[in-house]
SETI-755550 format. One record per residue (C-alpha): residue in one letter; x, y, z. Coordinates in steps of 0.02 Angstrom, whole numbers, padded with zeros to 5 digits, always signed. Layout:
<rozas>
AXYZ;...
</rozas>
This chain:
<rozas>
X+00000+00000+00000;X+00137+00124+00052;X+00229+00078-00071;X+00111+00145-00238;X+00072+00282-00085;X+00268+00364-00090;X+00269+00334-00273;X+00109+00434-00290;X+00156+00576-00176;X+00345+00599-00272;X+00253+00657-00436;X+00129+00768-00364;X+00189+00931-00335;X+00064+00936-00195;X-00002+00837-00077;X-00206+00841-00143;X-00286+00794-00004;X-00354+00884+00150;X-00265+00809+00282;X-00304+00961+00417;X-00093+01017+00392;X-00040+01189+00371;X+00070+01141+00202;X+00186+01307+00248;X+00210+01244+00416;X+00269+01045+00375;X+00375+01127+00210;X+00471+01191+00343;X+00524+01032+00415;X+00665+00976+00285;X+00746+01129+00321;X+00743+01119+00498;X+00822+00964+00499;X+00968+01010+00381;X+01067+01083+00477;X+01097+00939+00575;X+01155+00854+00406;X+01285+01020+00350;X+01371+01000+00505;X+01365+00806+00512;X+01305+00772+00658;X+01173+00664+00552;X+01222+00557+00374;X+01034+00577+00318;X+00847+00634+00387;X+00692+00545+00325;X+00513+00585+00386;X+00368+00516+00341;X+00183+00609+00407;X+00040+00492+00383;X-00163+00553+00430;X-00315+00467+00381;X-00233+00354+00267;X-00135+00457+00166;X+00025+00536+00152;X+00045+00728+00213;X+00209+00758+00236;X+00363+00673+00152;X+00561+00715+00151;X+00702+00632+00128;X+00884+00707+00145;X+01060+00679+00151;X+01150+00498+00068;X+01155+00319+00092;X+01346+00310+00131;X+01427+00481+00179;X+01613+00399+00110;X+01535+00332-00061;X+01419+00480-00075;X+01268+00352-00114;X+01102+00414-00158;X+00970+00384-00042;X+00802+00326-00101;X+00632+00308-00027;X+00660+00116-00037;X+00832+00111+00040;X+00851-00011+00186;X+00871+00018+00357;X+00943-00067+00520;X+00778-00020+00626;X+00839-00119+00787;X+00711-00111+00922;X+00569-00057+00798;X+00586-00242+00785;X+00499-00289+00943;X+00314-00219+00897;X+00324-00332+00770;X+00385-00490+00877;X+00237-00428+00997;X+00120-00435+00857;X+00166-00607+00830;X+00142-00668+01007;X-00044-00592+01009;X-00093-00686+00854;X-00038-00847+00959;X-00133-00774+01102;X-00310-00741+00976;X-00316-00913+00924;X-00291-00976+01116;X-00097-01036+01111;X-00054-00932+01257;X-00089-00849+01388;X-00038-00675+01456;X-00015-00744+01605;X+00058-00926+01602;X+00225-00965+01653;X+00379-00911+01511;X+00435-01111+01572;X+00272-01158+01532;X+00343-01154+01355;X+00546-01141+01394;X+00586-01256+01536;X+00736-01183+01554;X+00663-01057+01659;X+00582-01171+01801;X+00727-01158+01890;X+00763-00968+01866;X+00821-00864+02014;X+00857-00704+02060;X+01020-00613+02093;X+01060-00580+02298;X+01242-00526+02318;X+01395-00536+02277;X+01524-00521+02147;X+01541-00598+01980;X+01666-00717+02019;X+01555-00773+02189;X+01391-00732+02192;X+01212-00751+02279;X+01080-00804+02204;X+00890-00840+02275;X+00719-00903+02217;X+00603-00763+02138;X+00466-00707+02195;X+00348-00765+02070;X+00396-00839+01907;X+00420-00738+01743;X+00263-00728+01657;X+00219-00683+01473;X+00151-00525+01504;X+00329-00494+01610;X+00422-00537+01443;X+00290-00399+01351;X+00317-00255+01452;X+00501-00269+01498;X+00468-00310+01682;X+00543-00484+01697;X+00702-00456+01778;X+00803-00489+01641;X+00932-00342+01549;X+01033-00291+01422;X+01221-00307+01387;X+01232-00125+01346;X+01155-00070+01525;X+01257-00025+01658;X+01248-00014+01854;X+01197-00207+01899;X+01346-00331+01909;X+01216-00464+01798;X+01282-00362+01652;X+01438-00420+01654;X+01387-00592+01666;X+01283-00543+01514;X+01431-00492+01432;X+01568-00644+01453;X+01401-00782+01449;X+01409-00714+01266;X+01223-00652+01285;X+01263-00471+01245;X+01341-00504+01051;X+01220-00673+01053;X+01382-00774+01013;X+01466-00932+01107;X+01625-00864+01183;X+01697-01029+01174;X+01668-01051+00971;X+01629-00872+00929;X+01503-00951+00837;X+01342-00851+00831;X+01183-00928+00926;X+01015-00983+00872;X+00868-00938+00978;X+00873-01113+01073;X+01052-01082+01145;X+01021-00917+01177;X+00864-00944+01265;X+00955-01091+01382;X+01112-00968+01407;X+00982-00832+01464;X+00891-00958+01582;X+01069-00978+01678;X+01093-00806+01719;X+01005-00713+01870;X+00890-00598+01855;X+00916-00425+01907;X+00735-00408+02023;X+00571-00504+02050;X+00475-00533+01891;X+00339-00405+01882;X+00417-00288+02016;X+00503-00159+01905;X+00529-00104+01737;X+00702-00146+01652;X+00746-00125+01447;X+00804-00278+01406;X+00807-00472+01308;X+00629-00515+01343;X+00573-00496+01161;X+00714-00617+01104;X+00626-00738+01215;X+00482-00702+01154;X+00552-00735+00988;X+00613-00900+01038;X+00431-00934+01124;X+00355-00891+00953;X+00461-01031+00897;X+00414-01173+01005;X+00230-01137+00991;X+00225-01116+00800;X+00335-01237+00754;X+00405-01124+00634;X+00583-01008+00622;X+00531-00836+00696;X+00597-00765+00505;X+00466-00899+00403;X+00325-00857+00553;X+00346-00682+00514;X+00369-00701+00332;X+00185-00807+00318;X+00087-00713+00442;X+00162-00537+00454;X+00247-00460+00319;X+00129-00557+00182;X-00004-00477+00226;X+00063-00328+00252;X+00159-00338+00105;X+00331-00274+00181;X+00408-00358+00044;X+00592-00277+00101;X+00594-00321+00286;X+00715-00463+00337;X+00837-00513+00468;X+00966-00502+00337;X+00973-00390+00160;X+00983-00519+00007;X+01143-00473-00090;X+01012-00422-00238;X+00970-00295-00139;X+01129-00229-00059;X+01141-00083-00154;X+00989-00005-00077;X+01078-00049+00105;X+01112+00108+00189;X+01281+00130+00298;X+01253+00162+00492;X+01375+00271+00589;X+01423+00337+00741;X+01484+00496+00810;X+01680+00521+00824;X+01743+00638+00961;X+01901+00706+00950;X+02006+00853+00963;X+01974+00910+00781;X+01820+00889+00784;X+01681+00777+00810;X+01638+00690+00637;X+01530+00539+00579;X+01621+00356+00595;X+01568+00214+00496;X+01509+00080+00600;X+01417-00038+00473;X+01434-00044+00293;X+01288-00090+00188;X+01323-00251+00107;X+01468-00274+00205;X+01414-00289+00399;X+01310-00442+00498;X+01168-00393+00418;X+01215-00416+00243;X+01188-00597+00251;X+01093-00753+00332;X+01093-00758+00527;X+01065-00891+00647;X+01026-00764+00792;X+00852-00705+00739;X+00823-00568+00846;X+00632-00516+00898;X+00721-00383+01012;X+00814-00300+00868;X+00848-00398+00727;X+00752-00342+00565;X+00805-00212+00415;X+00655-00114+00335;X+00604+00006+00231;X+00505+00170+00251;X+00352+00088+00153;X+00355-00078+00232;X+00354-00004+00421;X+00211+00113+00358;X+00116-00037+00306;X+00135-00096+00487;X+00082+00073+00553;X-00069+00077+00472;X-00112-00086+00537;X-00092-00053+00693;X-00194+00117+00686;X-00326+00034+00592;X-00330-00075+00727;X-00264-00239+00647;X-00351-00216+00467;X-00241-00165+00313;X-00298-00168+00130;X-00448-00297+00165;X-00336-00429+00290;X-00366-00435+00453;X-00215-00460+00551;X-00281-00430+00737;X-00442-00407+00835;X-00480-00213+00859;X-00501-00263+01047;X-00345-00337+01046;X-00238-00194+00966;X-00330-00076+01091;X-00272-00193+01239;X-00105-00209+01158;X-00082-00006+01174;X-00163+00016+01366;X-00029+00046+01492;X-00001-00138+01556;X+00124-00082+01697;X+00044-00130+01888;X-00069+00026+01943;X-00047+00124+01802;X+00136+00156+01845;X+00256+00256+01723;X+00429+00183+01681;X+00508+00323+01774;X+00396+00265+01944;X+00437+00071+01893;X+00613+00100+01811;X+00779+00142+01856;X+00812+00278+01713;X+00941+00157+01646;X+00894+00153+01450;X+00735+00202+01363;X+00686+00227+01171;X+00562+00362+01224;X+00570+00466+01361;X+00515+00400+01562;X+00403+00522+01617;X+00216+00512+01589;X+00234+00352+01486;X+00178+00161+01521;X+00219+00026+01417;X+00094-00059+01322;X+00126-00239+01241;X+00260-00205+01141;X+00265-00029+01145;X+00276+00142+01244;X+00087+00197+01291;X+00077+00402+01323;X-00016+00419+01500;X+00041+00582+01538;X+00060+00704+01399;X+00134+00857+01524;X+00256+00736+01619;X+00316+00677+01428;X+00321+00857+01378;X+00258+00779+01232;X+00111+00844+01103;X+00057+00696+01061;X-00106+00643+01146;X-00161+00532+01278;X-00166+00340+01211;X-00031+00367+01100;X+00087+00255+01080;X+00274+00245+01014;X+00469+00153+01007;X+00609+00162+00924;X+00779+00084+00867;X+00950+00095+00930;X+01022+00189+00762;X+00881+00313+00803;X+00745+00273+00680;X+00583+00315+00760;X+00376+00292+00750;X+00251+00372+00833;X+00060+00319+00813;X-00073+00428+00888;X-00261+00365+00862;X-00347+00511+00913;X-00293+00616+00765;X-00280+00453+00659;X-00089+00505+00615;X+00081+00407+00628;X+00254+00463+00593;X+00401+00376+00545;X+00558+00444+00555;X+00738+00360+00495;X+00908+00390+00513;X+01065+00270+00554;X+01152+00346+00700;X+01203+00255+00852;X+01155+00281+00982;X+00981+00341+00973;X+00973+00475+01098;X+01132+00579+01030;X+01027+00721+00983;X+00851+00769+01022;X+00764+00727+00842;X+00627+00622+00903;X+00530+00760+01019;X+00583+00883+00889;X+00513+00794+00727;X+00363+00777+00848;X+00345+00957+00878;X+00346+01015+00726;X+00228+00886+00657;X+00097+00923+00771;X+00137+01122+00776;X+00074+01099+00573;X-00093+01031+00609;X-00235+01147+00578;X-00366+01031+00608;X-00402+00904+00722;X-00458+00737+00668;X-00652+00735+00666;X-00661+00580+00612;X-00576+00494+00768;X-00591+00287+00751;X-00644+00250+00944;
</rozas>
């Protein structure tokens, strides 16, 4: 659908449709955002401004390698990292529809691995404590990033470290280097302490892997074929993959990083389209962070998920069930910044829950954020970025490839300046 959409919208010299945007206001966008692109603190800026269906705003800026000088296209491919795990959570609630699962059975219910889990209670990493949990990790623990589990990328809890030489961190044996599938990585997990009680705080961290690997054992299936025949299909995200086919390399887009030094901070090559991990077939499917897409193919899945699982006649979810999928799910309406620690976060703690598989927006003046109540949000470690609001029937998408995401403030500003062009609200609000 997106696809013909962008096609569409690049040979019209205006966007015909009454979207309720001020078109002076969202022209000013691209130019905003270019500055960030002369000085090179960004390799490229694309936004993407979606309402009622159709496409009101659309840029695109800057190139596809900064050292080869590669044009950038509206179909170039993108590492979207943690934009991965809506998609994962997707997955698990079509399980949970046809009766599968439960939100709240036991994760060893399905991994028995974890029947013996236990909890971290002192120590050092060369002699340490452990104890039994509290309660056992449940589904909707693995959903809403309150199992107990981390990431190898955190810092403050010794488990990290244990993350880090177990080989769960870069998802490879440290005895073979060899990379893991989701089996060993789900029994290497299972030996590890968790950092809390499941369900008694909120933590970024592997549970959508598990998830992934949970997918797995239900289905029957690899999570990449599940997602393939049930998912992108459908949806027709006919560019999304845990790896980008060497057909297609050329479209791959280089991610960076920023390079501090004395000179001058400057942009440093970090992966290489058609070069890097992702260039080729993995074993380690990720459901935590492990896809490449496009700008069409994530709007695809945008519009699903604001049309409340229906796209282009297919019905991918119940309507209840995307609606329960973006309520807050933490215990008494909590925040992450009342549950969490402040360690990591794609959006920001304040005045935001987590849904299942997603940020939900509780709190619009804690979040400082336009956006309105219900809304919900996530976004990927080389900063690419969606936002979907229901109320005004709008998402966003917005892609880059910097690492790491929160370098500079381009979410909340693309947000600002999206919703500072709307002249109208939406009317027509889908309830």
């Amino acid at each position: 659908m997106y696809q013909e959409k962008i096609e569409n919208y690049k040979q019209s010299d205006k966007n015909e449709f009454d979207l309720g945007f001020n078109s002076e206001r969202l022209a000013y966008i691209p130019g905003y955002f270019s500055s960030y692109l002369e000085k090179l603190k960004l390799p490229n800026f694309t936004l993407l401004v979606s309402r009622n269906n159709q496409i009101a705003h659309l840029s695109s800026q800057g190139v596809a390698s900064v050292e080869d000088r590669t044009k950038l296209n509206y179909d170039s491919i993108y590492r979207i990292f943690s934009m991965t795990k809506p998609i994962t959570s997707t997955a698990i609630m079509m399980l949970y529809e046809k009766g599968l699962l439960r939100l709240e059975h036991e994760v060893s219910r399905y991994l028995p691995e974890f029947k013996n889990i236990k909890v971290w209670d002192g120590g050092d990493v060369e002699s340490y404590n452990v104890r039994e949990p509290s309660q056992p990790i449940l589904i909707k623990d693995l959903l809403t990033h309150t199992s107990g589990m981390t990431y190898g990328f955190m810092v403050g809890h010794p488990v990290i470290k244990l993350y880090n030489t177990s080989g769960i961190a870069s998802a490879k044996n440290p005895e073979t280097k060899k990379e893991m599938n989701l089996a060993e990585f789900s029994n290497t997990a299972a030996s590890l302490p968790l950092t809390f009680d499941p369900g008694t705080k909120w933590n970024y961290s592997i549970s959508i892997d598990i998830l992934g690997r949970i997918i797995e054992v239900i289905s029957g299936q690899k999570l990449d074929d599940f997602f393939k025949e049930n998912i992108f299909k459908p949806l027709n995200m006919i560019d999304t993959d845990f790896y980008v086919p060497e057909d297609k390399h050329h479209r791959f887009v280089d991610c960076y990083q920023e390079l501090v030094s004395k000179t001058g901070n400057k942009l440093k090559r970090c992966y290489k389209g058609g070069e890097d991990i992702f260039s080729k077939k993995r074993n380690f499917l990720s459901g935590g962070g492990g896809l490449c897409s496009t700008l069409a193919d994530y709007a695809n899945f945008c519009q699903m998920i604001l049309n409340e699982g229906y796209f282009d006649g297919k019905q991918l979810l119940s309507p209840i069930t995307v609606r329960f999928m973006r309520e807050n799910h933490l215990p008494n309406n909590q925040t992450m910044s009342e549950m969490g620690d402040d360690n990591f976060s794609e959006v920001r703690y304040d005045g935001a829950g987590f849904g299942l598989g997603f940020s939900s927006l509780i709190d619009p003046v804690k979040s400082m954020s336009p956006l309105s109540t219900g809304s919900i949000s996530w976004g990927g470690m080389a900063s690419t970025f969606f936002w979907i609001d229901p109320k005004e029937n709008l998402f966003s998408i917005l892609l880059t490839q910097l690492i790491p995401s929160g370098r500079y403030p381009i979410r909340p500003q693309a947000q600002t300046l999206v919703y500072s062009a709307l002249s109208e609200l939406n009317k027509n609000t889908r309830l």
